[in-house]
Biopython code that builds the backbone (N, CA, C, O; Angstrom):
import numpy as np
from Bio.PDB.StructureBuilder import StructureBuilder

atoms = [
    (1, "UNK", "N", (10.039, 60.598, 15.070)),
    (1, "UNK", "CA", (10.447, 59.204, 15.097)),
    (1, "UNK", "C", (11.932, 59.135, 15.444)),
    (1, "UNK", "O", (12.872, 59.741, 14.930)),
    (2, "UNK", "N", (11.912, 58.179, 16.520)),
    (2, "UNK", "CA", (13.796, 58.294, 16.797)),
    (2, "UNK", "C", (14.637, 57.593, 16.068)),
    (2, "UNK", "O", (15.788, 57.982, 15.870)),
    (3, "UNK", "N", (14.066, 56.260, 15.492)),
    (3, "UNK", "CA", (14.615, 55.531, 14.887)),
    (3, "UNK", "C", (14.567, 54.645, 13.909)),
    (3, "UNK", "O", (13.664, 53.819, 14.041)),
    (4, "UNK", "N", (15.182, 54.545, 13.042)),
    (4, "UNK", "CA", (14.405, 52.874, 11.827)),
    (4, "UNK", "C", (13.189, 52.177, 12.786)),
    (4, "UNK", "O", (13.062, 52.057, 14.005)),
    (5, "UNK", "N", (12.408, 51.802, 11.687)),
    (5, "UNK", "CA", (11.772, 51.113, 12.012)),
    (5, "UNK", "C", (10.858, 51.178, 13.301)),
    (5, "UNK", "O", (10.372, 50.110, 13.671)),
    (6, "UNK", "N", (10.570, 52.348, 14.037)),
    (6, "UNK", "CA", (9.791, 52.929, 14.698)),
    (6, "UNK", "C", (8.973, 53.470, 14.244)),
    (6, "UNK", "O", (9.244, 54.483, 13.598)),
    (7, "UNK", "N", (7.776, 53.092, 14.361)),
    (7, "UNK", "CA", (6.087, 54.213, 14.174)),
    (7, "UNK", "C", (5.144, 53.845, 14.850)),
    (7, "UNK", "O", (5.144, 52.637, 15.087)),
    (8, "UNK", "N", (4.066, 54.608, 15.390)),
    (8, "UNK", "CA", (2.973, 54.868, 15.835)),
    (8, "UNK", "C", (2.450, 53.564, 15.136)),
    (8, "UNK", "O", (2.769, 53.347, 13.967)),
    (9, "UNK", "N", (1.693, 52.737, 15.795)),
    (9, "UNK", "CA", (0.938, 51.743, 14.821)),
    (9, "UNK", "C", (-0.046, 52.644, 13.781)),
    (9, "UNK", "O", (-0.181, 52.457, 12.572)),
    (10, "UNK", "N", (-0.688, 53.671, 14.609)),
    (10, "UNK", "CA", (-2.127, 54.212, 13.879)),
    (10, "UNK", "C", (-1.400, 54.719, 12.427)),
    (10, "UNK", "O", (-2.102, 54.767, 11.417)),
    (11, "UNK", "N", (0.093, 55.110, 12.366)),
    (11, "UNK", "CA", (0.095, 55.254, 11.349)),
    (11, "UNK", "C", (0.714, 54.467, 10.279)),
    (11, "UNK", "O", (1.126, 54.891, 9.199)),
    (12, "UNK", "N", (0.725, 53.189, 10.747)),
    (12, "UNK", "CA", (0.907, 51.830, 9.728)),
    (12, "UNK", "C", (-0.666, 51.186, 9.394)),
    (12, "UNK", "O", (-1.004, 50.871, 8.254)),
    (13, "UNK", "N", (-1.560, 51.052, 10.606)),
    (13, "UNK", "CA", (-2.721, 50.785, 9.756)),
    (13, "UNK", "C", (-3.132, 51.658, 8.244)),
    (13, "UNK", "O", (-3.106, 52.841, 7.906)),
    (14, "UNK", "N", (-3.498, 50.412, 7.607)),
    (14, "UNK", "CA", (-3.933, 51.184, 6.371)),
    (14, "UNK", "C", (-3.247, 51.241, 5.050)),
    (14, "UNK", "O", (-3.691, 51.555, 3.946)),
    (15, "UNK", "N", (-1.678, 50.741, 5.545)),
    (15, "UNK", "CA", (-0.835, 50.899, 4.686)),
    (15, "UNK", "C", (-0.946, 49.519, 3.898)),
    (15, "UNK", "O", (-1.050, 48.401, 4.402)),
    (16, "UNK", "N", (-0.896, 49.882, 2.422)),
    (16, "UNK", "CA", (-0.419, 48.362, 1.310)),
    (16, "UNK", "C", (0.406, 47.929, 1.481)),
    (16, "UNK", "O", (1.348, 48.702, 1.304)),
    (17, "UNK", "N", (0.805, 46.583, 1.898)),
    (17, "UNK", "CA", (1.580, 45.649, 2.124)),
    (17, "UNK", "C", (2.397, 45.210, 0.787)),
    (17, "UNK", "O", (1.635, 44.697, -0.033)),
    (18, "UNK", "N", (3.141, 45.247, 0.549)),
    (18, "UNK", "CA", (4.177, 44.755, -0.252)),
    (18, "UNK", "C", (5.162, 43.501, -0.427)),
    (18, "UNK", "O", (5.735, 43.136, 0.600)),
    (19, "UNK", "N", (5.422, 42.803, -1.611)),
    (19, "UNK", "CA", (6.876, 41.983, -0.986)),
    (19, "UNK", "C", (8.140, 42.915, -1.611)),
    (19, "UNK", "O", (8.358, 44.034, -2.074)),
    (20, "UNK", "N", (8.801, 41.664, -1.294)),
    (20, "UNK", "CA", (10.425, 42.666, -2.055)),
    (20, "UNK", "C", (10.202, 42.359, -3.892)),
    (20, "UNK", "O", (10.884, 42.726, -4.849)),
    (21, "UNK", "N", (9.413, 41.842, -3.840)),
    (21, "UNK", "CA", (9.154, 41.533, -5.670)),
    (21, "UNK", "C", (7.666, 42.224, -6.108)),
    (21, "UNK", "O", (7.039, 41.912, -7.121)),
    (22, "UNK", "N", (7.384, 42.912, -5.429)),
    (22, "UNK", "CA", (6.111, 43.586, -5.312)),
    (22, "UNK", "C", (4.495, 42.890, -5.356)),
    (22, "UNK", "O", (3.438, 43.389, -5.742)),
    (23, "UNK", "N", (4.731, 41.838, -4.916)),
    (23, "UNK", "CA", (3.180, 41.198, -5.090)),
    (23, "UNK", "C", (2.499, 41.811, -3.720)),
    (23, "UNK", "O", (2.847, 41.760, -2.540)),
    (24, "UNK", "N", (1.543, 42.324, -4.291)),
    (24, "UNK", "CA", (0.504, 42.655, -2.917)),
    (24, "UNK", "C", (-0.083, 41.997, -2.234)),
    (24, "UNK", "O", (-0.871, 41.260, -2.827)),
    (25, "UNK", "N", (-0.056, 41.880, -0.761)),
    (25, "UNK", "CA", (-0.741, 41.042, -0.096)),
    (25, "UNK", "C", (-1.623, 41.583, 0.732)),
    (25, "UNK", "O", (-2.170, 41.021, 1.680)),
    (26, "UNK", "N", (-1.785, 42.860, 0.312)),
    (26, "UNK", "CA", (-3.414, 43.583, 1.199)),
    (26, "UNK", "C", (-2.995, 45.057, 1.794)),
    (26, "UNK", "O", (-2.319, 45.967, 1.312)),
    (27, "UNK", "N", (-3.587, 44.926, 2.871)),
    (27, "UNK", "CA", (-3.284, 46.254, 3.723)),
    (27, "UNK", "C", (-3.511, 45.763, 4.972)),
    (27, "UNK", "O", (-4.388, 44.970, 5.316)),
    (28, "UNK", "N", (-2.240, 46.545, 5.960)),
    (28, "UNK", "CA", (-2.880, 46.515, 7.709)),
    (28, "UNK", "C", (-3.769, 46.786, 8.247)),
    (28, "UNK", "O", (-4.019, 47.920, 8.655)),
    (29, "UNK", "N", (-4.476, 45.788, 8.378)),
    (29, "UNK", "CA", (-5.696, 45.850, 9.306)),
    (29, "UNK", "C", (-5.363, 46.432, 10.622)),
    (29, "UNK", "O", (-5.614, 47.589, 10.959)),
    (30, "UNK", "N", (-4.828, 45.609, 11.273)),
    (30, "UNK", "CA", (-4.314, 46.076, 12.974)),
    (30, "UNK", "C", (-3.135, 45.406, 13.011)),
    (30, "UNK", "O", (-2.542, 44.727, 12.172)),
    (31, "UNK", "N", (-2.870, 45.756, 14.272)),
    (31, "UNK", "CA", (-1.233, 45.114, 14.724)),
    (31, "UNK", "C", (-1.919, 44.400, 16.260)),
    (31, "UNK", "O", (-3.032, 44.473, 16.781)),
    (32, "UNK", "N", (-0.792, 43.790, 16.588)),
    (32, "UNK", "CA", (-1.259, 43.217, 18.403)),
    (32, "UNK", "C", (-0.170, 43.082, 18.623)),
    (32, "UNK", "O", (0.578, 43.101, 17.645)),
    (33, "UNK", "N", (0.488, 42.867, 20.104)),
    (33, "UNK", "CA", (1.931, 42.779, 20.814)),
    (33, "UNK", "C", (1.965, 41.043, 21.217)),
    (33, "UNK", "O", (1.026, 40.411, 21.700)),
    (34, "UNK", "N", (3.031, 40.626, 20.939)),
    (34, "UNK", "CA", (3.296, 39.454, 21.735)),
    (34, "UNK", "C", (4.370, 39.845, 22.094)),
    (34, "UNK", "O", (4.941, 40.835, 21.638)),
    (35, "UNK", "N", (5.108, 38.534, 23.645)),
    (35, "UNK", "CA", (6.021, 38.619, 24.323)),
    (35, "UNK", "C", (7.530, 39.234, 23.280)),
    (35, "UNK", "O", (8.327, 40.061, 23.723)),
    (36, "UNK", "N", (7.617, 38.727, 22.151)),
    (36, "UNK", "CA", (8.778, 38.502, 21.165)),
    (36, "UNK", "C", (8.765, 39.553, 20.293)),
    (36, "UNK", "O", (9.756, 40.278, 20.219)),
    (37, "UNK", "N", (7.595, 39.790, 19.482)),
    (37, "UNK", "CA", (7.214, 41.053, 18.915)),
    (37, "UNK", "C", (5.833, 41.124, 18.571)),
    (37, "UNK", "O", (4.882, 40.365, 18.763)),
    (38, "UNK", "N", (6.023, 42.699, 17.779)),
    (38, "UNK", "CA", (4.244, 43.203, 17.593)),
    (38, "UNK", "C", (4.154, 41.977, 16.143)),
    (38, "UNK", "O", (5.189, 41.566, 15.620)),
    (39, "UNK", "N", (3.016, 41.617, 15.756)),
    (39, "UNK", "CA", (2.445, 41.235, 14.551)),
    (39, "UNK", "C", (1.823, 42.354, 14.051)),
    (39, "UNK", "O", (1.163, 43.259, 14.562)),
    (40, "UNK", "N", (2.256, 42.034, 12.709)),
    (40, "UNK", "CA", (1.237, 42.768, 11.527)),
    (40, "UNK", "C", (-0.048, 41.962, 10.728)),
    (40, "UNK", "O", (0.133, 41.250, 9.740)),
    (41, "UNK", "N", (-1.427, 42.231, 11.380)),
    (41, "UNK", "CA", (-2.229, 41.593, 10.083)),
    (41, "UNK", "C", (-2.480, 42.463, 8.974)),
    (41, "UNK", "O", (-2.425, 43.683, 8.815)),
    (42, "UNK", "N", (-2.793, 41.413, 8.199)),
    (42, "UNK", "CA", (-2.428, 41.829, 6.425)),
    (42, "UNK", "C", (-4.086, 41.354, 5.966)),
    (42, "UNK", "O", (-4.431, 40.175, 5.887)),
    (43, "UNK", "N", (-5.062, 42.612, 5.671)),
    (43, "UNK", "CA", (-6.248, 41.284, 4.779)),
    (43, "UNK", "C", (-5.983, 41.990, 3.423)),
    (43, "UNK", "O", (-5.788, 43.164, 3.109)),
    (44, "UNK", "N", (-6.034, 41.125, 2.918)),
    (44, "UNK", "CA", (-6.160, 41.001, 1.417)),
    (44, "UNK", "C", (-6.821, 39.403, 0.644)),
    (44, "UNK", "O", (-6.852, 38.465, 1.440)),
    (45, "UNK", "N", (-7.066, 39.249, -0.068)),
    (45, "UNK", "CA", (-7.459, 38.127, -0.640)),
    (45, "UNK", "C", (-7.689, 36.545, 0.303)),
    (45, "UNK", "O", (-8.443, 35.574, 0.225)),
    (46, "UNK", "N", (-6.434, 37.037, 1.277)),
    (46, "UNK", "CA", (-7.190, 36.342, 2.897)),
    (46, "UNK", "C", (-6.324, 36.758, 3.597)),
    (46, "UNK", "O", (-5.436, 37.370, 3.004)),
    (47, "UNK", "N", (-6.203, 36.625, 5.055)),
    (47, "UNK", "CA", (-5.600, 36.798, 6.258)),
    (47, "UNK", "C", (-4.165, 36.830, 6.556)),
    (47, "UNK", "O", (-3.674, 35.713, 6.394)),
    (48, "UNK", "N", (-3.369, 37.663, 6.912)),
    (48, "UNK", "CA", (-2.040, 37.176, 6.862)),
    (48, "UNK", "C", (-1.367, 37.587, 8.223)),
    (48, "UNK", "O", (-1.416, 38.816, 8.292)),
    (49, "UNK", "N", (-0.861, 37.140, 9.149)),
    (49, "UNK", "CA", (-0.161, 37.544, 10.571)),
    (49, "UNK", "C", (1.317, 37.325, 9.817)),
    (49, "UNK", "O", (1.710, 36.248, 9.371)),
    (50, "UNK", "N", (2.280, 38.995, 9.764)),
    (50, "UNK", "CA", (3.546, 38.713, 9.690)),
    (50, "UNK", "C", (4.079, 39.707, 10.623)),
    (50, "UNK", "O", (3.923, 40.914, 10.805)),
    (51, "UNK", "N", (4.735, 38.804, 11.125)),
    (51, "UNK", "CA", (5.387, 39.705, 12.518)),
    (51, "UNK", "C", (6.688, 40.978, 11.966)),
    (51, "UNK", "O", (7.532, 40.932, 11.071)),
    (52, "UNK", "N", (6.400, 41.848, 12.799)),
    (52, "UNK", "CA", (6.972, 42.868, 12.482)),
    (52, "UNK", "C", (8.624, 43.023, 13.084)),
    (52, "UNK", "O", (8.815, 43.844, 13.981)),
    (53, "UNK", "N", (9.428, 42.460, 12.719)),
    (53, "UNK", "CA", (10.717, 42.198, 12.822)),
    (53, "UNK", "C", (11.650, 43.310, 11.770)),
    (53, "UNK", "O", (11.955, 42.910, 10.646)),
    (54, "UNK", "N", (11.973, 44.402, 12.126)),
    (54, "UNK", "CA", (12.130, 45.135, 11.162)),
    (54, "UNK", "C", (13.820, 44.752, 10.730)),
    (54, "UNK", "O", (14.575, 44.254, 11.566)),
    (55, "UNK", "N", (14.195, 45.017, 9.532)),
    (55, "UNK", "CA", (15.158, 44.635, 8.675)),
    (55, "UNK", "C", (15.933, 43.494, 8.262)),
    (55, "UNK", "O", (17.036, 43.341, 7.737)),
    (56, "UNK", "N", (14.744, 42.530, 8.780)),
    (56, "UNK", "CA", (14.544, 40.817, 8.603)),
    (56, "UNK", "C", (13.279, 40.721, 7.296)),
    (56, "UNK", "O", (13.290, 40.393, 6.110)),
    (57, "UNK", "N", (12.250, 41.199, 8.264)),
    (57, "UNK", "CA", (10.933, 40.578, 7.393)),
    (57, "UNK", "C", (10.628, 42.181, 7.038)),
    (57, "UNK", "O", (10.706, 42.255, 5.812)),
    (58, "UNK", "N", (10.318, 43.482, 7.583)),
    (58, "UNK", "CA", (9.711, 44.823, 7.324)),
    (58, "UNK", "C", (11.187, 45.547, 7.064)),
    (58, "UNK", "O", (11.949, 46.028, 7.903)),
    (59, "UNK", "N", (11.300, 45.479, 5.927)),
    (59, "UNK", "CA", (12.269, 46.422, 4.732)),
    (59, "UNK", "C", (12.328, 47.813, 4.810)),
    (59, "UNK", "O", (13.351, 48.490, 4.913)),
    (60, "UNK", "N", (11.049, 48.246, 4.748)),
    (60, "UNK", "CA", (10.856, 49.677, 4.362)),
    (60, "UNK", "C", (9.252, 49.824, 4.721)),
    (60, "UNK", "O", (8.287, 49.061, 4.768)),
    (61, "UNK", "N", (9.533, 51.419, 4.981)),
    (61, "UNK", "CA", (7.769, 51.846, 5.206)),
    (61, "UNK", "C", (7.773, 53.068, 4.731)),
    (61, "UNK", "O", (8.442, 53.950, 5.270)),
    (62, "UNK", "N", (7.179, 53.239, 3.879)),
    (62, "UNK", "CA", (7.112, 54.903, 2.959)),
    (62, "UNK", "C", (6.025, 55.216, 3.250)),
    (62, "UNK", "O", (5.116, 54.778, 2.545)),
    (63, "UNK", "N", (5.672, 56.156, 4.479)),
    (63, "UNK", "CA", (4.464, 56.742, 4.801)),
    (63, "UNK", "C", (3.808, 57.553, 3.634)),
    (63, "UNK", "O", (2.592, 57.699, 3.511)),
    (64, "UNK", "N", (4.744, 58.057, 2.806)),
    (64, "UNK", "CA", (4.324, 59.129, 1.741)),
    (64, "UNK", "C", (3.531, 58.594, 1.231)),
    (64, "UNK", "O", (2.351, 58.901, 1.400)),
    (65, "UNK", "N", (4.093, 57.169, 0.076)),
    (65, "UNK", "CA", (3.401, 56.604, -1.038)),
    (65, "UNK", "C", (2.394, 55.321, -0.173)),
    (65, "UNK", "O", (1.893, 54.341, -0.724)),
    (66, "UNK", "N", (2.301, 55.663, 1.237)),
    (66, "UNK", "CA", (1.360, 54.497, 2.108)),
    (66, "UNK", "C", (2.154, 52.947, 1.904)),
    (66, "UNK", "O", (1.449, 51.951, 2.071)),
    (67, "UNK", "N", (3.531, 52.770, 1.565)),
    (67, "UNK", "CA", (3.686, 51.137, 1.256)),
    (67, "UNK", "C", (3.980, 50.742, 2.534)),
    (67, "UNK", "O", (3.978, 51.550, 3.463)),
    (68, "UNK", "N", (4.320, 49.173, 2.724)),
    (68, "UNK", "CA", (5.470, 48.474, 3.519)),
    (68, "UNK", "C", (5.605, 47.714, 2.447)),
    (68, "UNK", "O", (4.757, 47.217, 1.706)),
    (69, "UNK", "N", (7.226, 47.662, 2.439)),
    (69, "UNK", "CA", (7.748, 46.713, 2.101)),
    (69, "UNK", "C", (8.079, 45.051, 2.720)),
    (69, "UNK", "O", (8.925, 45.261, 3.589)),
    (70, "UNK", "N", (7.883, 43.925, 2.692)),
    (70, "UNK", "CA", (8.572, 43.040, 3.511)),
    (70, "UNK", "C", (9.151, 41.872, 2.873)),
    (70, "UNK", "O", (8.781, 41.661, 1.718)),
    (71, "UNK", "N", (9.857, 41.194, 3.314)),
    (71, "UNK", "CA", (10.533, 40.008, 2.911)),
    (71, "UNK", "C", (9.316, 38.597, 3.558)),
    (71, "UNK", "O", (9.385, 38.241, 4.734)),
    (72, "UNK", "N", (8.448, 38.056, 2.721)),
    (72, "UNK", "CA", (7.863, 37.835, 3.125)),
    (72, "UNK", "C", (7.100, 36.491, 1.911)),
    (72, "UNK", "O", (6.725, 36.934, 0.826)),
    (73, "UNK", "N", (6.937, 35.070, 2.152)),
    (73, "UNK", "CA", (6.799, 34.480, 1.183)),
    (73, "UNK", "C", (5.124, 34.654, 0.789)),
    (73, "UNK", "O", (4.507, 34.387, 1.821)),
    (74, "UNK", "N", (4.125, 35.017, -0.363)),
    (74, "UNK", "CA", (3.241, 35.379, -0.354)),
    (74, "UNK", "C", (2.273, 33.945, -0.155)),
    (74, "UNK", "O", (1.066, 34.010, 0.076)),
    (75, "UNK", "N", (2.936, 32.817, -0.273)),
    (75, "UNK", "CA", (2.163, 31.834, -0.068)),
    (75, "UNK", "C", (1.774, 31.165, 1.320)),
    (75, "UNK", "O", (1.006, 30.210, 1.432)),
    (76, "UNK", "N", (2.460, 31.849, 2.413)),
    (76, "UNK", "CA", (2.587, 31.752, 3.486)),
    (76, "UNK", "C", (1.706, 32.424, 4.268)),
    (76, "UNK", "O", (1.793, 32.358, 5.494)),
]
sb = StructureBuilder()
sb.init_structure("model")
sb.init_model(0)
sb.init_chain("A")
sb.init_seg("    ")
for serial, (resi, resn, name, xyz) in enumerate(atoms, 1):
    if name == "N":
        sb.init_residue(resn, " ", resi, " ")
    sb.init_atom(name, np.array(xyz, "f"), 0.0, 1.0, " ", f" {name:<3s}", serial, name[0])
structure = sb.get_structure()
């Protein structure tokens, strides 16, 4: 990996989604590209598209313990 916030999608699918206060909002289903950036979907308890904007909204990604972290309102 060359840099923050760079990875292989295949190895973000799968991962538990996090906020910065730790409420879970699922796991990555898939990602998709738009013009601006990739999105992250999130299923958990329902559907969530949060775009992957790293050190705005995607905090941290600890492949070890499988998290992402994000800044991210869970009601949204």
């Amino acid at each position: 990996l060359s840099r923050p916030g760079e990875y292989y999608w295949a190895d973000l699918i799968g991962l538990a989604v996090k906020t910065t206060d730790g409420v879970s909002l699922g796991r990555i289903a898939r990602l998709f590209e738009t013009g601006a950036n990739d999105v992250i979907i999130v299923e958990g308890e329902r559907e969530r598209l949060i775009p992957y904007v790293w050190g705005q909204v995607v905090l941290e990604v600890d492949l070890d313990q499988a998290v992402m972290r994000v800044d991210w309102d869970p009601d949204f």
